[in-house]
Structures are given as C-alpha cells and as structure tokens.
Backbone as XML, in Angstrom:
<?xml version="1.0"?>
<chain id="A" units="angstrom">
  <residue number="1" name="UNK">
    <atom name="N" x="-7.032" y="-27.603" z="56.823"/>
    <atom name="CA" x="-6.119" y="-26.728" z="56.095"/>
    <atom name="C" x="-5.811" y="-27.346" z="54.731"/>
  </residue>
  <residue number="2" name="UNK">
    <atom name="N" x="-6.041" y="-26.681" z="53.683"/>
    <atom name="CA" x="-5.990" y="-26.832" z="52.454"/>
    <atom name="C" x="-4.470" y="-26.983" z="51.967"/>
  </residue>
  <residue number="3" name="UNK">
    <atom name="N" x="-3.903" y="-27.942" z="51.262"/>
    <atom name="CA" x="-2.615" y="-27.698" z="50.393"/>
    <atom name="C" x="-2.295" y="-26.673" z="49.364"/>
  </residue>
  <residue number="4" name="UNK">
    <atom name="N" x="-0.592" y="-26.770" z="49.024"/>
    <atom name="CA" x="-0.691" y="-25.968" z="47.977"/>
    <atom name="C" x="-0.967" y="-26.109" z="47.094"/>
  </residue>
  <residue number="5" name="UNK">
    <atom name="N" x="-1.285" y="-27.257" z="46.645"/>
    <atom name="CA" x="-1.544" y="-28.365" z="45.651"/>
    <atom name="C" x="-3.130" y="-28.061" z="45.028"/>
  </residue>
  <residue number="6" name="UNK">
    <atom name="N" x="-4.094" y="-27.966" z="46.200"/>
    <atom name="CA" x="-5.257" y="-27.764" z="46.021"/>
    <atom name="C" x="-5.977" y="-25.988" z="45.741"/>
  </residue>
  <residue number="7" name="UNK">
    <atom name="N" x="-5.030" y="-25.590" z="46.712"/>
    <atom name="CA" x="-5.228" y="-24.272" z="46.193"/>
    <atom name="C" x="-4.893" y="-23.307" z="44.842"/>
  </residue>
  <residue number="8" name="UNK">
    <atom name="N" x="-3.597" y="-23.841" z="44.582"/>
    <atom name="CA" x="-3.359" y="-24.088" z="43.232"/>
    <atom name="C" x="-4.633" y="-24.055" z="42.272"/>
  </residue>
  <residue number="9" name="UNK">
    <atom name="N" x="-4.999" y="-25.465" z="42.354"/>
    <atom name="CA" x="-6.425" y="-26.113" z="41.497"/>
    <atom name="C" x="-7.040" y="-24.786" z="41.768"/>
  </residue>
  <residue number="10" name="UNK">
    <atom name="N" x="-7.551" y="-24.330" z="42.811"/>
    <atom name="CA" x="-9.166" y="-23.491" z="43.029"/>
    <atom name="C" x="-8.630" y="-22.210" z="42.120"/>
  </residue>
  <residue number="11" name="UNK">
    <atom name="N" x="-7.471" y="-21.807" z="42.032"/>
    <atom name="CA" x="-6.898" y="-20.915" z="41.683"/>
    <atom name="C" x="-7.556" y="-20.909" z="40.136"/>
  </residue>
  <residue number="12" name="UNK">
    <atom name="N" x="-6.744" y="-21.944" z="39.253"/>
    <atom name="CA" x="-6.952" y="-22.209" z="38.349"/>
    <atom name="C" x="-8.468" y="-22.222" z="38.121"/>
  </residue>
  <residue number="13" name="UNK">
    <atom name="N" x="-8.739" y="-23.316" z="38.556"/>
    <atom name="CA" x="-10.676" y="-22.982" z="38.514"/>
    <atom name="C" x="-11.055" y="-21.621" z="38.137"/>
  </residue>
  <residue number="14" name="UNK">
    <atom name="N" x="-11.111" y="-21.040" z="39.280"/>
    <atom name="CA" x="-11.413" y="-19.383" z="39.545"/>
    <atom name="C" x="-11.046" y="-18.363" z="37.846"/>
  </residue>
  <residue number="15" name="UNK">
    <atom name="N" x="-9.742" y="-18.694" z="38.047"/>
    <atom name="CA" x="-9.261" y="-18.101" z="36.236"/>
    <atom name="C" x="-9.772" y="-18.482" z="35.247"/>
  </residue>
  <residue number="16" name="UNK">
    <atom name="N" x="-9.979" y="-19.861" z="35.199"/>
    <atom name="CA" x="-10.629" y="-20.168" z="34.358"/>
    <atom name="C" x="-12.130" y="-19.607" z="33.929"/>
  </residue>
  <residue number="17" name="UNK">
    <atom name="N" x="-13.022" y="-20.051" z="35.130"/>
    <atom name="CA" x="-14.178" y="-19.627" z="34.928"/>
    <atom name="C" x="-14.140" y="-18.230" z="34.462"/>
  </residue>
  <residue number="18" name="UNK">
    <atom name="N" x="-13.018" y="-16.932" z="34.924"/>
    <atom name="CA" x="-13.371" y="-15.928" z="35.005"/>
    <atom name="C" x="-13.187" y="-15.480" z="33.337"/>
  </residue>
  <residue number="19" name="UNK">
    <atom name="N" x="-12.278" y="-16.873" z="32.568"/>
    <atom name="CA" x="-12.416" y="-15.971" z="30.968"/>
    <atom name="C" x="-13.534" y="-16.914" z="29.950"/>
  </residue>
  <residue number="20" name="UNK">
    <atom name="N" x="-14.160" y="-17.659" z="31.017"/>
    <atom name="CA" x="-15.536" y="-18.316" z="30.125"/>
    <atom name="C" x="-14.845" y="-19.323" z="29.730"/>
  </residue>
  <residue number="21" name="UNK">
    <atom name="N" x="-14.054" y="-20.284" z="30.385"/>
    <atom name="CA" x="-13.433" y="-21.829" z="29.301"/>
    <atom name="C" x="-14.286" y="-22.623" z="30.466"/>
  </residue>
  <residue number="22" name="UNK">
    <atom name="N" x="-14.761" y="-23.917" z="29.570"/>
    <atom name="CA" x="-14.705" y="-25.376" z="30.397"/>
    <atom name="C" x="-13.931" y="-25.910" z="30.586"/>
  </residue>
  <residue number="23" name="UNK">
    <atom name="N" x="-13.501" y="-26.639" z="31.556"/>
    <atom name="CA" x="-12.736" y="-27.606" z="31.342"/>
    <atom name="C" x="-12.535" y="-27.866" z="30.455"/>
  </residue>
  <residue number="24" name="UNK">
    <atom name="N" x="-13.218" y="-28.490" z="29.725"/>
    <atom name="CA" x="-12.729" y="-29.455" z="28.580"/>
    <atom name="C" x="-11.883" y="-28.227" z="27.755"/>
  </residue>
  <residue number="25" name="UNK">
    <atom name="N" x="-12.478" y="-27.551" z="27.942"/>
    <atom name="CA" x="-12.171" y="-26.131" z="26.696"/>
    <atom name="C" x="-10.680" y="-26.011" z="26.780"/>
  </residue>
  <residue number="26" name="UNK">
    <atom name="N" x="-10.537" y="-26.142" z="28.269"/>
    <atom name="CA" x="-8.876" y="-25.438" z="29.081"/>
    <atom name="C" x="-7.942" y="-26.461" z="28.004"/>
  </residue>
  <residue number="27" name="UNK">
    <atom name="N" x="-8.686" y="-27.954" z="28.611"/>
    <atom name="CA" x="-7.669" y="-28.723" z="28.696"/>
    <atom name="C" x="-7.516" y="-29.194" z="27.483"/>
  </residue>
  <residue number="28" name="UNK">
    <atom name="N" x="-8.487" y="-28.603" z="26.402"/>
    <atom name="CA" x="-7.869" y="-29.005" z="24.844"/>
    <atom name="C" x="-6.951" y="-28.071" z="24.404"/>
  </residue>
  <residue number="29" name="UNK">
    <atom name="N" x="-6.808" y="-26.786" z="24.856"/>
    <atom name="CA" x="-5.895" y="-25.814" z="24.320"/>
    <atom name="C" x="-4.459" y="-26.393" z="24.942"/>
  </residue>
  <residue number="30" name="UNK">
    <atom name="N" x="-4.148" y="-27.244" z="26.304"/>
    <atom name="CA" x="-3.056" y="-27.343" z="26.738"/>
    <atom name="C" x="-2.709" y="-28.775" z="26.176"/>
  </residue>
  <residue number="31" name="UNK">
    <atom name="N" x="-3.189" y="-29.754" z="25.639"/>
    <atom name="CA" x="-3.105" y="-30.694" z="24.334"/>
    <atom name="C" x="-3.496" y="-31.668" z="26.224"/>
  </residue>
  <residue number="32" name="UNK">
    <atom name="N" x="-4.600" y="-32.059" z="26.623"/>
    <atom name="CA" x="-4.609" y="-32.969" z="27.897"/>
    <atom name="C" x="-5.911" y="-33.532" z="27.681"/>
  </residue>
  <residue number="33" name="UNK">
    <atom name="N" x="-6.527" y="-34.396" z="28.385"/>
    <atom name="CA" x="-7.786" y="-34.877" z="28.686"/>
    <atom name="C" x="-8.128" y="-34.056" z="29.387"/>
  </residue>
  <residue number="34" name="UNK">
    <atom name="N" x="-9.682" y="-33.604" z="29.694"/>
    <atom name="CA" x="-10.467" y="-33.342" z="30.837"/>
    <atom name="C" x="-10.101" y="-34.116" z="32.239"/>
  </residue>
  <residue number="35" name="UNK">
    <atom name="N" x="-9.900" y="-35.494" z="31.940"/>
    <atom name="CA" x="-9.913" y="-35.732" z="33.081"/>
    <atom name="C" x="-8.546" y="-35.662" z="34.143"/>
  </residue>
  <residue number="36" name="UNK">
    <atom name="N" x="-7.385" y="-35.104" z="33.157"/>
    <atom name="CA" x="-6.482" y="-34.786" z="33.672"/>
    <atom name="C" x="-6.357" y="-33.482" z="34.281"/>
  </residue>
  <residue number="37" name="UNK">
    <atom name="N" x="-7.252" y="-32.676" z="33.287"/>
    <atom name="CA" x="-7.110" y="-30.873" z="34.032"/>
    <atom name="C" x="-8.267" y="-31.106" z="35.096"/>
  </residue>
  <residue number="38" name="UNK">
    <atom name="N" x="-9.328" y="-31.970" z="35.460"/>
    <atom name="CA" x="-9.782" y="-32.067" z="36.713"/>
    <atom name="C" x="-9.058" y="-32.363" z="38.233"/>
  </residue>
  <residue number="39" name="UNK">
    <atom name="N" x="-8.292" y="-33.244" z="37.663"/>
    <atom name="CA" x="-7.151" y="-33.536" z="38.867"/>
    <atom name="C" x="-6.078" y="-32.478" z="38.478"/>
  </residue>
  <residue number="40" name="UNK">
    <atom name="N" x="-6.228" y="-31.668" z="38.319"/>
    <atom name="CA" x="-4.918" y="-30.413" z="38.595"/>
    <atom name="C" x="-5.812" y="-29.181" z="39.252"/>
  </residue>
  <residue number="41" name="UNK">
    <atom name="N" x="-7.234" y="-29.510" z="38.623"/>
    <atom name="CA" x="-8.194" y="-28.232" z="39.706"/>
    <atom name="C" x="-8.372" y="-28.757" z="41.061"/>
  </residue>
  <residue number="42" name="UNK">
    <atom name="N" x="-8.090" y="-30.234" z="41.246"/>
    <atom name="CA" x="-8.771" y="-31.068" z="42.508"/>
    <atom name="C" x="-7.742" y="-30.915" z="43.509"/>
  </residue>
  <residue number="43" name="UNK">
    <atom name="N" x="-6.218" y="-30.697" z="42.806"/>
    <atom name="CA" x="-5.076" y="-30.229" z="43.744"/>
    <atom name="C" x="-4.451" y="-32.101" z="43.836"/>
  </residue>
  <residue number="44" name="UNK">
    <atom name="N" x="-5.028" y="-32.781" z="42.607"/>
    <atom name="CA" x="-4.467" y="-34.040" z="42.540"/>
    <atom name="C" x="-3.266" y="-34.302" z="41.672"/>
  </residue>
  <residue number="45" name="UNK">
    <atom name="N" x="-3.289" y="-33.438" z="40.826"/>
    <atom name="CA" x="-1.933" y="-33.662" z="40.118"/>
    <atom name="C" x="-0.978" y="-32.424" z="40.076"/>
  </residue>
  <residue number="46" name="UNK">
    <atom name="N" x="-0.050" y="-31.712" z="39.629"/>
    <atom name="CA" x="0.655" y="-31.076" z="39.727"/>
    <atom name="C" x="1.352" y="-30.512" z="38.671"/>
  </residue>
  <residue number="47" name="UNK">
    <atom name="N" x="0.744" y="-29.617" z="37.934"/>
    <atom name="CA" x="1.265" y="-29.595" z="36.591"/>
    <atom name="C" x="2.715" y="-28.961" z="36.286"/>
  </residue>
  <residue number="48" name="UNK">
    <atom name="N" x="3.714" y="-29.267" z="35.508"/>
    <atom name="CA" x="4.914" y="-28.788" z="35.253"/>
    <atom name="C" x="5.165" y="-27.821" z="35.031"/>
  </residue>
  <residue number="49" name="UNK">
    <atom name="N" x="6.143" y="-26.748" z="34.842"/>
    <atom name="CA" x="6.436" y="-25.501" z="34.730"/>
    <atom name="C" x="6.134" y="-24.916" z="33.483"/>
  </residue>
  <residue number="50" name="UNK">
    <atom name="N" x="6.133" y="-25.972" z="32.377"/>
    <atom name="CA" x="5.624" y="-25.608" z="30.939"/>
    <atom name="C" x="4.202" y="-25.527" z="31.281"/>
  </residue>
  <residue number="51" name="UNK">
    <atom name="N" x="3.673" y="-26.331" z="31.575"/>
    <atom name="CA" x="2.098" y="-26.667" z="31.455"/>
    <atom name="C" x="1.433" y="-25.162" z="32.601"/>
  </residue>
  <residue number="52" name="UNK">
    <atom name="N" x="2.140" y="-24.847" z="33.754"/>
    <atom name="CA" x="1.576" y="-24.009" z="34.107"/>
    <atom name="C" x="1.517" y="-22.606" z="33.516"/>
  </residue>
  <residue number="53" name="UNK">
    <atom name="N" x="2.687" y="-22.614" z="32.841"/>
    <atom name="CA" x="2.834" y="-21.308" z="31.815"/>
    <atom name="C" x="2.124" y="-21.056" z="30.999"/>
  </residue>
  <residue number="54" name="UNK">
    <atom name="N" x="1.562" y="-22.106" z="29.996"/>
    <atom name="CA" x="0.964" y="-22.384" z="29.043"/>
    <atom name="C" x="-0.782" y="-21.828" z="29.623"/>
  </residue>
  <residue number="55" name="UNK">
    <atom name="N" x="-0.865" y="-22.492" z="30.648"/>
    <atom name="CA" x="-2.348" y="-22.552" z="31.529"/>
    <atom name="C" x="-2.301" y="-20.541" z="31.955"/>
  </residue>
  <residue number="56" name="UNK">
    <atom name="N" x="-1.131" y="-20.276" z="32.604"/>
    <atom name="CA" x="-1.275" y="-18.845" z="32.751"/>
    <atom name="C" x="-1.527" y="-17.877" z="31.542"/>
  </residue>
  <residue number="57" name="UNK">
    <atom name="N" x="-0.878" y="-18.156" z="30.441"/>
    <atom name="CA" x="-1.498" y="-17.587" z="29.474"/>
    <atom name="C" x="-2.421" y="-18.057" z="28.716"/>
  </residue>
  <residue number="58" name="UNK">
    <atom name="N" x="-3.124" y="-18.989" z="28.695"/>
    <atom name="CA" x="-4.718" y="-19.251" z="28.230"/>
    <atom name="C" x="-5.478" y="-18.574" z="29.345"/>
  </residue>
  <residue number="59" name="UNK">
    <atom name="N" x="-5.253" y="-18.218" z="30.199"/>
    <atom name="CA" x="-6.511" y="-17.778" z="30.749"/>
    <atom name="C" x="-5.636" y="-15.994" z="31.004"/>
  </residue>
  <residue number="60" name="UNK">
    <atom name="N" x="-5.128" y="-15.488" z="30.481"/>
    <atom name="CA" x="-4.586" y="-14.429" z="30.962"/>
    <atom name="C" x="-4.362" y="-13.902" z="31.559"/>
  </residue>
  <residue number="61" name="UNK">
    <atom name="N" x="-3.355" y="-14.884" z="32.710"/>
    <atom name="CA" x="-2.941" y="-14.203" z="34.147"/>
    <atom name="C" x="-1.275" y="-14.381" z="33.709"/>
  </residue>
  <residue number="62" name="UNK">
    <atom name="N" x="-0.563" y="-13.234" z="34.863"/>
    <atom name="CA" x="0.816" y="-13.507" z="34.296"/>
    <atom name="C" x="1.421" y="-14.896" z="35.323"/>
  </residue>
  <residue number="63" name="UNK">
    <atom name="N" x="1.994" y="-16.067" z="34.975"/>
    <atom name="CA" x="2.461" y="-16.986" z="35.616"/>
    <atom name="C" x="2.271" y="-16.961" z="37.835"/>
  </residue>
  <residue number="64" name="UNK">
    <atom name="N" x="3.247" y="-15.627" z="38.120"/>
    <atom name="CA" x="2.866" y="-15.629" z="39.345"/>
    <atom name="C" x="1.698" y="-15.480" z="40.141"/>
  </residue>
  <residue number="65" name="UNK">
    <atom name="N" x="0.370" y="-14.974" z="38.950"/>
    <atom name="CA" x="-0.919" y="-14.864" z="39.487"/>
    <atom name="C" x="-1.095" y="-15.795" z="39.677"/>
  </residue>
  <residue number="66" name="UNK">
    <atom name="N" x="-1.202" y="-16.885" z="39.122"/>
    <atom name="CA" x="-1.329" y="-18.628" z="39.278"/>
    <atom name="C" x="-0.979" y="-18.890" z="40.946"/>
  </residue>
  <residue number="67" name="UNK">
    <atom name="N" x="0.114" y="-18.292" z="41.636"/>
    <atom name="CA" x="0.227" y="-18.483" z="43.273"/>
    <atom name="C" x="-0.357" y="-17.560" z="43.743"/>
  </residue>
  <residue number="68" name="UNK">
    <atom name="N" x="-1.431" y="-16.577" z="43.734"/>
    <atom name="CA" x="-1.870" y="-15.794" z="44.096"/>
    <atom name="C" x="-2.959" y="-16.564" z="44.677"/>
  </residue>
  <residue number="69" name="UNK">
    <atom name="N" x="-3.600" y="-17.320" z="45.770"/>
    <atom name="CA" x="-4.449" y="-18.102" z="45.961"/>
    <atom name="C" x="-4.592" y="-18.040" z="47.421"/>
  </residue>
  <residue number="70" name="UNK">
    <atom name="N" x="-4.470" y="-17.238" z="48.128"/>
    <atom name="CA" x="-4.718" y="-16.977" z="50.125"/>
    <atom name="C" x="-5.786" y="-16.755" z="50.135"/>
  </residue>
  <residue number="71" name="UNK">
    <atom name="N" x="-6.748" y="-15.880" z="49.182"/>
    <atom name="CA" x="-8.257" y="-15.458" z="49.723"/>
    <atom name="C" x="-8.813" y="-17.002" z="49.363"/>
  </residue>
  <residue number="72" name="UNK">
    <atom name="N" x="-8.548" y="-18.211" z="48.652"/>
    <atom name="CA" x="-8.869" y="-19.358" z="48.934"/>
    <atom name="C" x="-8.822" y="-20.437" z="49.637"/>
  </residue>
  <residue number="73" name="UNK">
    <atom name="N" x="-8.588" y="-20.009" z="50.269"/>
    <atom name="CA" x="-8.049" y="-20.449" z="51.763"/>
    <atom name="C" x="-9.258" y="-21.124" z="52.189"/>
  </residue>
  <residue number="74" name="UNK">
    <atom name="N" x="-9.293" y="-21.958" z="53.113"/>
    <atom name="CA" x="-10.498" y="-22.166" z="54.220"/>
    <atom name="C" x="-10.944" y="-20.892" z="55.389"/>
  </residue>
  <residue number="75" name="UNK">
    <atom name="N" x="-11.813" y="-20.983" z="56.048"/>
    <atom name="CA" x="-12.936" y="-19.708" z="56.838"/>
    <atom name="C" x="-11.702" y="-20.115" z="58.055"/>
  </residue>
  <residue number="76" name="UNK">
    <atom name="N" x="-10.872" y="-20.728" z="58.774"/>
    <atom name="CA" x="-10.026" y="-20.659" z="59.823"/>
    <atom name="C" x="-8.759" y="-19.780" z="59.115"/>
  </residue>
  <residue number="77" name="UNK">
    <atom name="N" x="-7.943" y="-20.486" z="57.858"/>
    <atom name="CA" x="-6.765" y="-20.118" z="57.561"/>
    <atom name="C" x="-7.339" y="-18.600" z="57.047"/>
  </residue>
  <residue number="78" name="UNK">
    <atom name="N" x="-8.458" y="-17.792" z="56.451"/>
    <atom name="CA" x="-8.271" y="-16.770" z="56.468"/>
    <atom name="C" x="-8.571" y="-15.720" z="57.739"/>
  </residue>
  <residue number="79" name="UNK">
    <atom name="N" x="-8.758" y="-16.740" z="58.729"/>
    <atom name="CA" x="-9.231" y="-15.411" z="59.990"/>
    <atom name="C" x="-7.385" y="-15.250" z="60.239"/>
  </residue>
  <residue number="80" name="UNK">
    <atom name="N" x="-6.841" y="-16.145" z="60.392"/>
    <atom name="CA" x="-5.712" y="-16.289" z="60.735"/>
    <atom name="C" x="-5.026" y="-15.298" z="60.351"/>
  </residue>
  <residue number="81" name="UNK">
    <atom name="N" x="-5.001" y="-15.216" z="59.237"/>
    <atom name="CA" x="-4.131" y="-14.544" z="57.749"/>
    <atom name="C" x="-4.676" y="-13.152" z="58.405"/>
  </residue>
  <residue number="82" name="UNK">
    <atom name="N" x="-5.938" y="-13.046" z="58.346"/>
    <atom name="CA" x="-6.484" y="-11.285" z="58.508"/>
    <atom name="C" x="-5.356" y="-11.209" z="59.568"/>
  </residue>
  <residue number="83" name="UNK">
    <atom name="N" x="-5.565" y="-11.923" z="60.771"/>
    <atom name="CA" x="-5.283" y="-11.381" z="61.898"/>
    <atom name="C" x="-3.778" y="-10.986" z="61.589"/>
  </residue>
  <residue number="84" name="UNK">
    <atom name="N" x="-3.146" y="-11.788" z="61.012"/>
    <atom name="CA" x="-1.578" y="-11.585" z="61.127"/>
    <atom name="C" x="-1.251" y="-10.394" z="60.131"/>
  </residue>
  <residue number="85" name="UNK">
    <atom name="N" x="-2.149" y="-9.327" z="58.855"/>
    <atom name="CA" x="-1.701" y="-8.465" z="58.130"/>
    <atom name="C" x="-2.194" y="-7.463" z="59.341"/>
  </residue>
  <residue number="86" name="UNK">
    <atom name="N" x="-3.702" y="-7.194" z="59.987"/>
    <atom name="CA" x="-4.033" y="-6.422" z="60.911"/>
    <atom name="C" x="-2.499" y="-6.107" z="62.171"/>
  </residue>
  <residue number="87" name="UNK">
    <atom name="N" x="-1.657" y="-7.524" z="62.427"/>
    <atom name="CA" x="-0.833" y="-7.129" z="63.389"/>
    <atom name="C" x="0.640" y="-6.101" z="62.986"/>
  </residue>
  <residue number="88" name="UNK">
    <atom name="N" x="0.321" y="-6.238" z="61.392"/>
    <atom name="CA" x="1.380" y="-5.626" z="61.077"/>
    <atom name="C" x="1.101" y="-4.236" z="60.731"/>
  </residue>
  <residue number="89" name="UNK">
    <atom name="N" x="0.108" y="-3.602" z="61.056"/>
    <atom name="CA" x="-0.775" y="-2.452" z="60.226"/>
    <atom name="C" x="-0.629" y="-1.600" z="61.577"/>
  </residue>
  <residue number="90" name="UNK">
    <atom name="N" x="0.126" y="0.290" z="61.063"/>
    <atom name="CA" x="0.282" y="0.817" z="62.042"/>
    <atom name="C" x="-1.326" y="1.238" z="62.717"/>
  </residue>
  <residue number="91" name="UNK">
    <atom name="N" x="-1.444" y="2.048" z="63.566"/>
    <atom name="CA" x="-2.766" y="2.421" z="63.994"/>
    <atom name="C" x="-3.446" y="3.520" z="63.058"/>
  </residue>
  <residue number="92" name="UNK">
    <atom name="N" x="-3.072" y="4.157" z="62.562"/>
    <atom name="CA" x="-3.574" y="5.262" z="61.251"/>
    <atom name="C" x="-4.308" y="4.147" z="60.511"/>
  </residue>
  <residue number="93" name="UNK">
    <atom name="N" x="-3.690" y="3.046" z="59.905"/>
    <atom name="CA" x="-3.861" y="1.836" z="58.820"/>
    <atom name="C" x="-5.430" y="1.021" z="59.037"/>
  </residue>
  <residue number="94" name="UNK">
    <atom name="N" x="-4.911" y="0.937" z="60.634"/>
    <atom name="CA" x="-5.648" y="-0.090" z="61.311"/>
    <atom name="C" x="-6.875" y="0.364" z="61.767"/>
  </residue>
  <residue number="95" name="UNK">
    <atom name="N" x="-7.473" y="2.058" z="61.512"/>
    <atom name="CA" x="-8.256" y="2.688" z="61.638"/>
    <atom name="C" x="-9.580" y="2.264" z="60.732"/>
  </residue>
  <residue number="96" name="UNK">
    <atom name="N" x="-8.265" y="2.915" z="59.378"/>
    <atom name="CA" x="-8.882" y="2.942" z="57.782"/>
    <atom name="C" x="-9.653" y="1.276" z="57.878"/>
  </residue>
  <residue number="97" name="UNK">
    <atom name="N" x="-9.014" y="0.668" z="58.491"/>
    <atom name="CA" x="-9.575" y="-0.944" z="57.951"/>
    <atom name="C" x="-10.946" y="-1.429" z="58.831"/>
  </residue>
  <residue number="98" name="UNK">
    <atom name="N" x="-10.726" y="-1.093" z="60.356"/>
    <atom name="CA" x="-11.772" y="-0.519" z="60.718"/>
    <atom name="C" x="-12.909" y="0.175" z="60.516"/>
  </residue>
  <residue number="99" name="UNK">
    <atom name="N" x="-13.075" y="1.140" z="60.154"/>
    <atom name="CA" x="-14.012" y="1.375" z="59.107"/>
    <atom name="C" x="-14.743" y="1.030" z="58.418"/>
  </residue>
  <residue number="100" name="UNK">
    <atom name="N" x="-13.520" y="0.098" z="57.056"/>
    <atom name="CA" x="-13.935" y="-0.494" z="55.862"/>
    <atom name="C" x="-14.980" y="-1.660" z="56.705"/>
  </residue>
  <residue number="101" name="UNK">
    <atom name="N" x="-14.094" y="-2.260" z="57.269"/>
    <atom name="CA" x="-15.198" y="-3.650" z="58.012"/>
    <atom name="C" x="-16.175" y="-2.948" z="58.553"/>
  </residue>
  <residue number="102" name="UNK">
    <atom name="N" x="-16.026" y="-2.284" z="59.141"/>
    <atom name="CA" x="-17.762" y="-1.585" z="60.075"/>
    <atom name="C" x="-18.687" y="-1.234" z="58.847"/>
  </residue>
  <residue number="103" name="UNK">
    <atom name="N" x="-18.728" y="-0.613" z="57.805"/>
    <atom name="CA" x="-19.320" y="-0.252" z="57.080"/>
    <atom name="C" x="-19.362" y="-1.773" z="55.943"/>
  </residue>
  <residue number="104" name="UNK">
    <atom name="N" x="-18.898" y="-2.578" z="55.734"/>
    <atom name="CA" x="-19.635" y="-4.041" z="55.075"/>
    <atom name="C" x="-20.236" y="-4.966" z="56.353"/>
  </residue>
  <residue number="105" name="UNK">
    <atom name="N" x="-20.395" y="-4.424" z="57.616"/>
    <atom name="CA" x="-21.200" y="-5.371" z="58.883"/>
    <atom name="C" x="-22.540" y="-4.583" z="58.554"/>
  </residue>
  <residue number="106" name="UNK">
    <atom name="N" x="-22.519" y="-2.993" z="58.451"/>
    <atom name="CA" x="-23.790" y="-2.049" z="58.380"/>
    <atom name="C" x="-24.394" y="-2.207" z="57.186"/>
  </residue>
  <residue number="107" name="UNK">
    <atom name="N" x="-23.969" y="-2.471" z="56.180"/>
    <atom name="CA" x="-24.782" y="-2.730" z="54.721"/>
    <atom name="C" x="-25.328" y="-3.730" z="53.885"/>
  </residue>
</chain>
C-alpha cells in the first residue's frame, strides 16, 4: 500500500507529463533543483503549501486536483476502492456499471 506522500509524487508526475515539462523544466519554474522535484515525485519529500500551489498552477490543475490521486493506487488498493463505490451504488446504478465493464472485457 502506497502513501500519501508517494501518491502525491505519481500525481504530480502524471500532471506534469500531461503539459509536456521535464523535470528539470518543473523544477526551474518553482526556483528548486531537479534533484529535489525528484524526491517530491518519489513521495520523498513533501512540498509546502506555497510550493504545491505554485506546482498546481504550472501544470494547470486547480490545487485540489493535486489530491486527486486513488486511480494511482496499487492493483489491490484499487480492487478494494471499486468494491467499496460498487457497495454504495443502488441496483439501477449497479446495472449501468455492469455493462460498462462487460463491454471493456468484450473489446
């Protein structure tokens, strides 16, 4: 089971890559070394409330997207997770989702 610490990092990673920065790229706009924004993707360091703000808007997510990080999870913590939104899903819901999964097993 992954920390929040680390998931965090993958988070960041993920954003990052998704607006085309390197590392190095990230971590010169936030005034840091590379080798410091590696240990904040590695879930080794922990960056401050400025620095994460700063990081949410270089890559253009709004601050709370930055905790948006469950589908990064490990292959146990997300069966888990499915299982526990599936238990909350009435049967109409739980149909529709049904479905959706049967039809990405068939294609």
């Amino acid at each position: 089971m992954q920390n929040a610490n680390e998931l965090l990092g993958k988070r960041i990673r993920e954003l990052r890559k998704r607006v085309g920065l390197t590392q190095e790229q990230l971590a010169e706009q936030l005034g840091i070394d590379q080798k410091h924004m590696s240990r904040i993707e590695l879930g080794k360091s922990y960056p401050s409330l400025d620095r994460l703000s700063k990081i949410a808007e270089t890559v253009g997510a709004p601050l709370p997207g930055l905790f948006k990080f469950r589908h990064l999870s490990d292959e146990e913590d997300l069966h888990k997770q499915a299982a526990d939104m599936l238990q909350q899903l009435g049967q109409k819901d739980l149909k529709k989702v049904y479905r959706i999964l049967e039809a990405f097993l068939e294609g």
